[in-house]
Rosetta silent file (secondary structure, phi, psi, omega in degrees, C-alpha in Angstrom):
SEQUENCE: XXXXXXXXXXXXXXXXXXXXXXXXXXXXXXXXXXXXXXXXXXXXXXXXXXXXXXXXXXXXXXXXXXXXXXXXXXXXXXXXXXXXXXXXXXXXXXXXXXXXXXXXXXXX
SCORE:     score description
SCORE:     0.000 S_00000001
   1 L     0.000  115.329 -176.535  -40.686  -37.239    0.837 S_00000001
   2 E   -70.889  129.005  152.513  -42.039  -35.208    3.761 S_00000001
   3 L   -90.138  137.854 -171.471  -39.242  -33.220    5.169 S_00000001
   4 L   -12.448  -20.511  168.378  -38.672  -31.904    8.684 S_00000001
   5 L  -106.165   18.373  168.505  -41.127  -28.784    8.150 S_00000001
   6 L    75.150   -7.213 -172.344  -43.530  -30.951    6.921 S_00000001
   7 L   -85.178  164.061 -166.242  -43.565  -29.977    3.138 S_00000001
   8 E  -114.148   96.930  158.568  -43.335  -32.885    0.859 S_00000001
   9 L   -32.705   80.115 -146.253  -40.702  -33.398   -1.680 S_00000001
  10 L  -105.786 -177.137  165.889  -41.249  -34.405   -5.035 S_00000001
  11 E  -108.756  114.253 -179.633  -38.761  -35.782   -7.946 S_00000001
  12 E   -97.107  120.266 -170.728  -39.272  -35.363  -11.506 S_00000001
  13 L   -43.292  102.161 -132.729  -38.591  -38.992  -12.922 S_00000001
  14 L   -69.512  -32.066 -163.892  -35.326  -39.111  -14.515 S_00000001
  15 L  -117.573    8.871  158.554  -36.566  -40.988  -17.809 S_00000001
  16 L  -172.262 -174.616 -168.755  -39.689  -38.681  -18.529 S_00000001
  17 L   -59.015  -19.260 -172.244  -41.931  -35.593  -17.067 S_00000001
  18 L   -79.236 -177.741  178.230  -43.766  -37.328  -14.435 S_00000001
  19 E   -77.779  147.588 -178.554  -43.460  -37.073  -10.663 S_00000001
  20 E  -154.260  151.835  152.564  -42.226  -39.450   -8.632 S_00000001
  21 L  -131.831   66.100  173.964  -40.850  -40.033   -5.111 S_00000001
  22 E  -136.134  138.490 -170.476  -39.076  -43.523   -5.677 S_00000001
  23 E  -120.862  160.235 -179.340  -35.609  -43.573   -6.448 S_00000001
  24 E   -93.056  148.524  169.445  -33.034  -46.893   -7.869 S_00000001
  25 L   -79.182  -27.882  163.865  -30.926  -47.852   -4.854 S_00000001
  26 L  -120.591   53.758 -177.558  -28.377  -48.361   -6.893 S_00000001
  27 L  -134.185   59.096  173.090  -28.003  -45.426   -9.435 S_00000001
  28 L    40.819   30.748 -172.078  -27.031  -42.904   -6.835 S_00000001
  29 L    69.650   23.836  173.504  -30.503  -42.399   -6.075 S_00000001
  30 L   -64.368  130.196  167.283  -31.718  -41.333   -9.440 S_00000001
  31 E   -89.222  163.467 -167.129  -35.365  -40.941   -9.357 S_00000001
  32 E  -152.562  159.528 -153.924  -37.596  -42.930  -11.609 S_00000001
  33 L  -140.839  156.456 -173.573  -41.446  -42.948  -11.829 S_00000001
  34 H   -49.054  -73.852  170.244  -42.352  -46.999  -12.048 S_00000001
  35 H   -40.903  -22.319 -156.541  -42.628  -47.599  -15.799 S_00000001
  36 H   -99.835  -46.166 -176.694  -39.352  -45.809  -16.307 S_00000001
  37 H   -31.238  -70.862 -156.427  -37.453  -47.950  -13.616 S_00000001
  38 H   -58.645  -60.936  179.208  -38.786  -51.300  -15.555 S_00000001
  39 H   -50.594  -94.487 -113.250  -37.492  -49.958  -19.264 S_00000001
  40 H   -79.132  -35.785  139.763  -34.529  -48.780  -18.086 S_00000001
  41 L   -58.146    6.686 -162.627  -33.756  -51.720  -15.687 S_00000001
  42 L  -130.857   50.640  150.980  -34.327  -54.758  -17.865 S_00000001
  43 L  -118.123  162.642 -137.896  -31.585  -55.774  -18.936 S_00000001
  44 H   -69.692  -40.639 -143.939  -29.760  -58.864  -16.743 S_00000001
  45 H   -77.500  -39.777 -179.539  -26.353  -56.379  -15.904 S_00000001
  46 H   -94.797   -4.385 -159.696  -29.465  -54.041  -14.226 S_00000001
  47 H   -57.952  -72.391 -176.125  -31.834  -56.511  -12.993 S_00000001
  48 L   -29.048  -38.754 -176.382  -30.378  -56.406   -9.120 S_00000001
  49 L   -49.640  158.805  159.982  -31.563  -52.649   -8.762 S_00000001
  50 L  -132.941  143.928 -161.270  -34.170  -51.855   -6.679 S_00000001
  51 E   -86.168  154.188 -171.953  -36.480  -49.380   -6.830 S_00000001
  52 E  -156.112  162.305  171.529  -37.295  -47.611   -3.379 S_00000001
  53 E   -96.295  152.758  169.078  -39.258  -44.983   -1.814 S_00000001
  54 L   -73.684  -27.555 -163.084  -36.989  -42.106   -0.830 S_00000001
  55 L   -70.293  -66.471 -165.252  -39.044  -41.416    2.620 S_00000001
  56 L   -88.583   -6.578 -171.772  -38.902  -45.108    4.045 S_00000001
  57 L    62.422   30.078  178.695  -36.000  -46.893    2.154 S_00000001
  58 L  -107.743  178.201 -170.929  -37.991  -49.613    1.570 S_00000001
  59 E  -112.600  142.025  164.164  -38.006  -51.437   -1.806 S_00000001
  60 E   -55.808  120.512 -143.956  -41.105  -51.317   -4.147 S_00000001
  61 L  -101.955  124.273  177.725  -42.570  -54.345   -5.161 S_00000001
  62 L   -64.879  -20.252  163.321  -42.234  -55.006   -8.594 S_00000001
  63 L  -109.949   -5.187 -178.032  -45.706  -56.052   -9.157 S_00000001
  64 L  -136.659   97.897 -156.021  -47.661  -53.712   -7.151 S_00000001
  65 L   -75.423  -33.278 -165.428  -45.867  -50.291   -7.513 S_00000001
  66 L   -81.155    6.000 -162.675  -47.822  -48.602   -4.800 S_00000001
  67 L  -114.156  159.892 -168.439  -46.812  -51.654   -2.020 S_00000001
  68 E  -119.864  136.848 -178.574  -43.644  -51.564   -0.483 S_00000001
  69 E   -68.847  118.083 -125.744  -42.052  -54.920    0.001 S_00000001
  70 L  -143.507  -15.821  176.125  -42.243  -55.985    3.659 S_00000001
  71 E  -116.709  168.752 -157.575  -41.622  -60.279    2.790 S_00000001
  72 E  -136.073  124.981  170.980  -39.033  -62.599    1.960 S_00000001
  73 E  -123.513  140.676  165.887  -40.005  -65.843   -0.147 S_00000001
  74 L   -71.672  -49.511 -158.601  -37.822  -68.265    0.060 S_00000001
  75 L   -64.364  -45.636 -136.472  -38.656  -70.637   -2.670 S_00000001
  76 L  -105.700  -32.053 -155.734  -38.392  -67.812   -5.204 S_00000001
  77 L   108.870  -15.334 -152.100  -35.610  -65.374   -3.530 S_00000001
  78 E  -127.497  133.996  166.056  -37.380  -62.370   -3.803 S_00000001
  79 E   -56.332  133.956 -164.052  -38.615  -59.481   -2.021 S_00000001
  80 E  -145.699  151.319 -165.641  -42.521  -59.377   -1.871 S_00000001
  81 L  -110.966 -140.492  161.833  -44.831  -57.419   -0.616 S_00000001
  82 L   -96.555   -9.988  161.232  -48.089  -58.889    1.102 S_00000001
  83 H   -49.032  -36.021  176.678  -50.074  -58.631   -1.968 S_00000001
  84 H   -76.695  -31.959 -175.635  -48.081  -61.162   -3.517 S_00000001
  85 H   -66.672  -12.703 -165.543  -48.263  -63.418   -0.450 S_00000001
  86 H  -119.094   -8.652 -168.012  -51.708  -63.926   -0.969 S_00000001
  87 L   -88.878 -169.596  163.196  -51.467  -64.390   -4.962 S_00000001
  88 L   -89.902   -1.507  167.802  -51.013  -67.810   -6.581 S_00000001
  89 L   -72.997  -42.735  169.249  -47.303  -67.172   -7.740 S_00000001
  90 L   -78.654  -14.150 -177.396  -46.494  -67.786   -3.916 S_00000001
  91 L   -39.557   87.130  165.015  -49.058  -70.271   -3.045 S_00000001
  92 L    80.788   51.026  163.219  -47.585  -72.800   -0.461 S_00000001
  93 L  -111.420  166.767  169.238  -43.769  -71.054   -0.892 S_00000001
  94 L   -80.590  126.673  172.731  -42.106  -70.693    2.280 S_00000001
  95 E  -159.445  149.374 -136.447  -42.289  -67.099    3.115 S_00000001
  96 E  -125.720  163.551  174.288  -40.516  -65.138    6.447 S_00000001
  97 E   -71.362  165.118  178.335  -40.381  -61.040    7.263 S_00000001
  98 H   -66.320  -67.321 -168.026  -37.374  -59.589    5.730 S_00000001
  99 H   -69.519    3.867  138.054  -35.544  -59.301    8.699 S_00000001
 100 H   -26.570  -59.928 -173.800  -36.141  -63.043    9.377 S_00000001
 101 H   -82.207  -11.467 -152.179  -34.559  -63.961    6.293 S_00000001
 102 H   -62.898  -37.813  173.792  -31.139  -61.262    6.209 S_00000001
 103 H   -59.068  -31.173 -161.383  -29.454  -65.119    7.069 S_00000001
 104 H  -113.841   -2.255 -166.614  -30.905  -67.304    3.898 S_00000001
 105 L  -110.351  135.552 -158.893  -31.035  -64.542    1.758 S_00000001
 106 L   -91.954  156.656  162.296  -28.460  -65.339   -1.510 S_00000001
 107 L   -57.845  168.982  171.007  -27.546  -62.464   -4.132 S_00000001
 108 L  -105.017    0.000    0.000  -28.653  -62.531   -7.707 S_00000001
């Protein structure tokens, strides 16, 4: 996270030594380095979190840690990033920018 003087902020990752600057959106902003999110997250009662960079507030794509999720697929529900849009798990889903979708899109 760059801050106003330009120096960059880092986090050390809440569930082991590395660095990180992605945080859960809903653990009060606890940082998490990728792998630790996904242990730590996978059971159904944590499943909703999302993982986010702290700079842009955008949510991290669950299959491509470095892409930040920028799509909406409809068929599926899910936040996606464009790497996904292009894979065959989306192939010939209906799929809209997020703030397209903020109408259609149901909780988990």
């Amino acid at each position: 996270v760059s801050t106003n003087d330009g120096y960059e902020i880092k986090f050390e990752c809440f569930g082991c030594d590395n660095v990180t600057q992605k945080v859960c959106s809903k653990c009060n902003d606890t940082p998490y380095c990728f792998d630790c999110f996904l242990n730590i997250h996978c059971t159904p009662k944590l499943k909703s979190h999302k993982l986010i960079n702290a700079q842009t507030k955008e949510v991290v794509c669950k299959e491509h840690q470095n892409e930040n999720c920028k799509l909406f697929c409809v068929n599926d529900n899910e936040l996606i990033c464009l790497m996904c849009a292009h894979d065959d798990t989306h192939k010939n889903h209906e799929i809209k920018l997020i703030k397209d979708a903020i109408p259609i899109i149901k909780p988990k």
